[in-house]
C-alpha positions as CSV (number, residue, x, y, z in Angstrom):
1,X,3.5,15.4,-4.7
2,X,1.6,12.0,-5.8
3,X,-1.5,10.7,-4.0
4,X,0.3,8.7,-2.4
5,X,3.1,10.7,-0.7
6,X,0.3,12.9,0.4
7,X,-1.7,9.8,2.0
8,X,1.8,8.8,4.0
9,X,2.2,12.4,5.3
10,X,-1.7,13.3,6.1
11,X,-1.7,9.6,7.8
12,X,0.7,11.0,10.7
13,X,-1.5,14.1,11.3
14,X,-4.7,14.5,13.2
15,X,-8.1,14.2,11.3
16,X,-11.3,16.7,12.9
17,X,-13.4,14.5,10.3
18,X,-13.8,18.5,8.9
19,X,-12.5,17.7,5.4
20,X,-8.8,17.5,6.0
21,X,-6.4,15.5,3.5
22,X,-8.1,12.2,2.5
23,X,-10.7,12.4,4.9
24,X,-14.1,13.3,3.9
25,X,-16.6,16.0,5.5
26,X,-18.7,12.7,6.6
27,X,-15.9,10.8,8.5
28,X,-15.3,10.7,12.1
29,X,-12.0,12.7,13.5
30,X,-8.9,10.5,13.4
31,X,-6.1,9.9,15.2
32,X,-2.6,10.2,13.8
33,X,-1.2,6.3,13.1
34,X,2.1,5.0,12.7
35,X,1.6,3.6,9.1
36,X,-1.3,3.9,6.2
37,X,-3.4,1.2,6.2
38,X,-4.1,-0.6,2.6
39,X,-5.9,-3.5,1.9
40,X,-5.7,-5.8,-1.0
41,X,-8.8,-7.7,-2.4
42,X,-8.1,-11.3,-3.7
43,X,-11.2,-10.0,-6.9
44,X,-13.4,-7.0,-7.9
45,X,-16.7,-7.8,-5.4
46,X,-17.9,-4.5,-5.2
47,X,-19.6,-5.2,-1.9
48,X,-16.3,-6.7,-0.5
49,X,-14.6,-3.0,-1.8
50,X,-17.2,-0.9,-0.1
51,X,-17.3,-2.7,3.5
52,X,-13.4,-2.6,3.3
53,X,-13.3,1.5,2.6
54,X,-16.2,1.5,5.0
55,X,-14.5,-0.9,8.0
56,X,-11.7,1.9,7.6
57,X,-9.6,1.4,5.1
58,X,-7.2,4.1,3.8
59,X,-7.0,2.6,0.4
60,X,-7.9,-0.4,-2.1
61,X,-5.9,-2.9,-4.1
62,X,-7.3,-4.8,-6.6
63,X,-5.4,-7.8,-8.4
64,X,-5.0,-7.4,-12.2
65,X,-4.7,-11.0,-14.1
66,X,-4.5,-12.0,-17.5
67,X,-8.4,-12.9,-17.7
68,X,-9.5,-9.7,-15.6
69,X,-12.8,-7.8,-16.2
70,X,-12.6,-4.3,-16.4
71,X,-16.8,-3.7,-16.1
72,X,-16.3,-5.4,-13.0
73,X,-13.3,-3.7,-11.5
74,X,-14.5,-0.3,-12.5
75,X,-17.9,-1.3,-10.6
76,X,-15.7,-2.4,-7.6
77,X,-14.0,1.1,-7.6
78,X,-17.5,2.9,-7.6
79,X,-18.2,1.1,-5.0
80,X,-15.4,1.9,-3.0
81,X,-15.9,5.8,-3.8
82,X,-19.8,5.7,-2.9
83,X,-18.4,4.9,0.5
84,X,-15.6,7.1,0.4
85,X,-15.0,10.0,-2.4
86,X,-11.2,10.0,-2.1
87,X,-9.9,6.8,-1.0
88,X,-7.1,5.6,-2.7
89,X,-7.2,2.3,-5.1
90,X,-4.5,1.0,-7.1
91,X,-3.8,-2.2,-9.3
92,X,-1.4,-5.2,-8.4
93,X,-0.6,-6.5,-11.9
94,X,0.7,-9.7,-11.5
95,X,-0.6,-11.4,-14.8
96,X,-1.2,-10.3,-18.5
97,X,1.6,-7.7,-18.4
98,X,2.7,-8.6,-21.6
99,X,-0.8,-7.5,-23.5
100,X,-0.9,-4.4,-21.6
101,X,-0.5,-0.9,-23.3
102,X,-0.5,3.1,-23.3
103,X,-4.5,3.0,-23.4
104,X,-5.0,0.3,-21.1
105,X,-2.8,2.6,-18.3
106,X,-5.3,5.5,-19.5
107,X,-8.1,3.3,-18.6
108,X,-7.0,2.6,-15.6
109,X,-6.9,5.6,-14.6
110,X,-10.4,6.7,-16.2
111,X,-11.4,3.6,-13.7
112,X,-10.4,5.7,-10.7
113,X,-7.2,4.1,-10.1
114,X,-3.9,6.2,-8.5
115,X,-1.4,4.2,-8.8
116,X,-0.1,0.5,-10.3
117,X,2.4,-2.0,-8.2
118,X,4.3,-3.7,-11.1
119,X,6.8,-6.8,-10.6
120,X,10.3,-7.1,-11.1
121,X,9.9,-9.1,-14.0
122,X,7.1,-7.3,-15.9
123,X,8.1,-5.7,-19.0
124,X,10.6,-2.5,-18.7
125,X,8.1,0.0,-21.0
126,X,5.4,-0.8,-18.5
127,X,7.7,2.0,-16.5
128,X,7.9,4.6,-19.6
129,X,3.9,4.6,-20.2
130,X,3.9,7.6,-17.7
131,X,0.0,8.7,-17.5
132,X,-0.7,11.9,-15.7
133,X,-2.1,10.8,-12.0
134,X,-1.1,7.1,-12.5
135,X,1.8,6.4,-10.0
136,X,4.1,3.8,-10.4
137,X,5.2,1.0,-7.5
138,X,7.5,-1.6,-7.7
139,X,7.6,-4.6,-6.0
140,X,10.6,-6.0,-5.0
141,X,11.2,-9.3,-3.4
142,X,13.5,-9.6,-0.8
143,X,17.0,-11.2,-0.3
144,X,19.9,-11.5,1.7
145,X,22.8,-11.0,-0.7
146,X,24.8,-8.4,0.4
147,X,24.9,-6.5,-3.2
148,X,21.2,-7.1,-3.3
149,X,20.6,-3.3,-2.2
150,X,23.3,-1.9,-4.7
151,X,21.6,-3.9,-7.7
152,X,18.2,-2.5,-6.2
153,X,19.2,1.1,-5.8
154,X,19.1,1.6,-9.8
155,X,15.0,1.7,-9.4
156,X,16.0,5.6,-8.5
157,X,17.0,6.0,-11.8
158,X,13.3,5.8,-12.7
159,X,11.8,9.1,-11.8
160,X,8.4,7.7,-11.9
161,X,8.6,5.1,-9.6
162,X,6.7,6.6,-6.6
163,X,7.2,3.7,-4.1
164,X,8.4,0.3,-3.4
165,X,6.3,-2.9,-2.4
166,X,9.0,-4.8,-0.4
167,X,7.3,-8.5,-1.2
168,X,8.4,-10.5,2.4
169,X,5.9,-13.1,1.3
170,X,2.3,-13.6,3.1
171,X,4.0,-16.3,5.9
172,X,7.0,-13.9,7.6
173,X,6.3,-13.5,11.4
174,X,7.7,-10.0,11.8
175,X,8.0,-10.2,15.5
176,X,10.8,-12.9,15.1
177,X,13.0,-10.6,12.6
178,X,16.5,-10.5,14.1
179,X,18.0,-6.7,14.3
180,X,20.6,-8.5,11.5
181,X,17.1,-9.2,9.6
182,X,16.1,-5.8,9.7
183,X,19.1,-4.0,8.5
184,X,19.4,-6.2,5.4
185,X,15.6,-5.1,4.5
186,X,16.3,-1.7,5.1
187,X,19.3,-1.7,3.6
188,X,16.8,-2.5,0.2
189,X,14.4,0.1,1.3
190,X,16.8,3.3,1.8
191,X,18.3,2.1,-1.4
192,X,15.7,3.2,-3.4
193,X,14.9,6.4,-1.5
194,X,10.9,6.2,-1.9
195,X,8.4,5.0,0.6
196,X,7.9,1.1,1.3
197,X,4.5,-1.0,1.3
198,X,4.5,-4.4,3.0
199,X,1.7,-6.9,2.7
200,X,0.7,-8.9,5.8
201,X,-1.9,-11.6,6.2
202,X,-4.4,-11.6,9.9
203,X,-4.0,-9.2,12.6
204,X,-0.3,-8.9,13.9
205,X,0.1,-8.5,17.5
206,X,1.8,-5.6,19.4
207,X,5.0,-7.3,18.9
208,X,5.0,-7.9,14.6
209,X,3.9,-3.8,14.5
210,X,6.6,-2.6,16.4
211,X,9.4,-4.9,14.3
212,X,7.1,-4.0,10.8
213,X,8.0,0.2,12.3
214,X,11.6,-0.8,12.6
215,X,11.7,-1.4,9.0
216,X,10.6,2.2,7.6
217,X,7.9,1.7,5.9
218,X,4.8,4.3,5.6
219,X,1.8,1.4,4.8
220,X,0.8,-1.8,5.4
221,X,-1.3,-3.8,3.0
222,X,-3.9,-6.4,4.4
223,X,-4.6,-9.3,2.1
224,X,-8.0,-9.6,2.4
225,X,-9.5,-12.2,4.8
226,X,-11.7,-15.0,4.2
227,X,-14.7,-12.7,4.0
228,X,-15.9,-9.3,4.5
229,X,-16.9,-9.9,8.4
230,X,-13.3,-11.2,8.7
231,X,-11.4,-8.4,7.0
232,X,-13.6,-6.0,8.1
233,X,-12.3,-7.4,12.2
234,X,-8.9,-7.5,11.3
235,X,-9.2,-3.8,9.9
236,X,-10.3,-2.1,12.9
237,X,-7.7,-4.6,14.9
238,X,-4.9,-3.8,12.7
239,X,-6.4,0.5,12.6
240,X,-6.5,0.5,16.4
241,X,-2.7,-1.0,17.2
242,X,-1.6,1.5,14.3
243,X,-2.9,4.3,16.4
244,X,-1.4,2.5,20.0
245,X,2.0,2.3,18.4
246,X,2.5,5.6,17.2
247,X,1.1,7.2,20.5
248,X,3.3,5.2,22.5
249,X,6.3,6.2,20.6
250,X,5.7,9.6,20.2
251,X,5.2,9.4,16.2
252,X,7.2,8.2,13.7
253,X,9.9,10.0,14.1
254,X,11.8,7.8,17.2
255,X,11.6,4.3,15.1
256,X,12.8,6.5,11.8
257,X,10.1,6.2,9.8
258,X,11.1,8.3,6.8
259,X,8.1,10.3,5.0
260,X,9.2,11.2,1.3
């Protein structure tokens, strides 16, 4: 099982802050939430990384461009273990694909990094350069046409591919999906037969987390706010409804959220 599998699973369990899963000997006992909670950093500030990890995030994402600095991202990863020994980072490459090789994968992963999120169009042997520890996710954007989920459903077919990022775009309200709405996203996410990452932007209200659970999906990812005092807010908003959902509903298992 991948880093990230286990992160979906240990998410849904209590935490004693004794060592379990992900948490550390030094963090404070947990409650079991309804989803991961991920957040992605617009660049490689190290102090940015480490006041995420410490506000309570579960994991990092960093963006990967065709002019990015790899001194600076593996500082921003250091960071982000000083705070937190095994807290999950991974890459969103959504730039300079087309440079990128075996040994660039194999420093990624020197870097600290658990797992990529590649695009639909980056380059096929991007998904063959299989690195020990280095788990693959792909993002998929989403559509309505109804052979949409069949055309999707040959990502299985790629035994590497650890997870999908279903790419709703940063302006979706989720409270206003229709029940129509959610059964052509799912119909994308059960397709593929892996867990699902959606990226939001703010603090959604009681209302966008319960439609966001109706979709299956085991994380959320935050885009990072306007600064570190901002993220930081909508982190401990966004942990704390997380936890009110899932209690209210009894765990995961009454909105069907599928662990892998």
């Amino acid at each position: 099982m991948g880093k990230l599998s286990s992160l979906f699973k240990q998410i849904h369990k209590a935490s004693s802050g004794k060592g379990i899963g992900f948490a550390s000997k030094n963090m404070p006992a947990a409650k079991p939430r309804a989803a991961a909670l991920l957040v992605e950093l617009s660049g490689t500030d190290a102090g940015n990384a480490e006041a995420a990890v410490k506000a309570g995030a579960d994991g990092l994402i960093f963006t990967w461009k065709s002019d990015a600095n790899t001194d600076a991202l593996g500082k921003a990863i250091e960071a982000a273990h000083a705070a937190e020994d095994n807290v999950l980072v991974g890459l969103h490459i959504n730039g300079g694909w087309d440079k990128l090789e075996r040994k660039d994968f194999e420093q990624f992963k020197e870097l600290g990094l658990s797992f990529v999120i590649l695009p639909l169009n980056a380059p096929a042997r991007l998904l063959a350069l299989e690195v020990k520890d280095l788990e693959s996710v792909v993002s998929v954007p989403m559509r309505e046409d109804e052979l949409y989920p069949i055309f999707i459903r040959n990502l299985s077919a790629f035994e590497n591919v650890s997870a999908v990022h279903l790419d709703f775009g940063l302006n979706t309200e989720f409270g206003d999906l229709s029940i129509e709405d959610v059964l052509h996203y799912r119909a994308v996410r059960e397709a593929v037969h892996v867990p699902a990452l959606i990226t939001i932007k703010g603090t959604p209200g009681e209302d966008d987390a319960y439609a966001l659970l109706t979709l299956g999906i085991q994380a959320i990812v935050l885009a990072e706010g306007k600064d570190a005092a901002t993220t930081g807010q909508q982190i401990h908003s966004l942990h704390d409804l997380l936890e009110q959902v899932n209690q209210e509903d009894n765990g995961p298992s009454k909105l069907g959220l599928n662990i892998h």
